[in-house]
N, C-alpha and C positions, 0 to 999 in steps of 0.2 A: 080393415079400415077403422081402426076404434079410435085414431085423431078424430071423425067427423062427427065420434056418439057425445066426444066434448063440446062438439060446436054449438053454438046456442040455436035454437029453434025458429028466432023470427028473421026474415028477410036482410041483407047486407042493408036495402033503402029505410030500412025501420030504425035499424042504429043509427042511421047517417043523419035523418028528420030527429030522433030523441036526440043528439049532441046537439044540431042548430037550435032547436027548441031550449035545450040548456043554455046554448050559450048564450042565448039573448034573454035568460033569466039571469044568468051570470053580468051580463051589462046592466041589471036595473039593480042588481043587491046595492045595497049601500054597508054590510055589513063585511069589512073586511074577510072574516075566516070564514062567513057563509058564500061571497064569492069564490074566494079561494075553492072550496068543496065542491060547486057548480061545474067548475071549471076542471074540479080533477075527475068529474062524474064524464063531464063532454068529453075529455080523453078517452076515457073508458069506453063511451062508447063507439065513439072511431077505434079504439082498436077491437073492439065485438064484430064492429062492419066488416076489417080490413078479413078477419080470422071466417067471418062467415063469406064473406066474396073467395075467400082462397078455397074453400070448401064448396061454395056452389061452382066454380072452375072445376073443380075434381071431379065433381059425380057426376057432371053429364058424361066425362069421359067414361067414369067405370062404369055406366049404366052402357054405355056401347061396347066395354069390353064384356061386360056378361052377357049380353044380347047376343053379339058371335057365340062366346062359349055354348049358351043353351042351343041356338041357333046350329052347332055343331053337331052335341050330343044327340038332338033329335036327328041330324041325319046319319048320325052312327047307328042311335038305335032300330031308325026305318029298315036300312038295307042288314040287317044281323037277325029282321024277326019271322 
């Protein structure tokens, strides 16, 4: 799973609050190309959210397929000792 070791670290709601948080710095700029940058930061971090929500979807699942697997070996190894 080395897509997830790119994901960034902090929570999908942490990005979601830094873009709103941007964007209503973005609505008081008054300087054209510093709005502009605001605005391309709040994309940014919607797409951080959208990339970490895809990635907390995923691992509770692989977290239950390795729980069977170990869950497995241990009773392969019980009844073999």
């Amino acid at each position: 799973m080395d897509h997830l070791s790119d994901t960034p670290a902090m929570p999908a709601d942490y990005y979601r609050r830094q873009a709103a948080r941007i964007r209503r710095l973005a609505e008081e700029a008054t300087t054209p190309a510093i709005k502009g940058q605001l605005r391309e930061t709040a994309q940014e971090c919607e797409r951080l959210a959208e990339r970490v929500a895809k990635a907390e979807a995923i691992e509770p699942a692989s977290r239950q397929v390795d729980h069977r697997i170990r869950g497995d070996h241990r009773i392969r190894g019980a009844g073999s000792g």
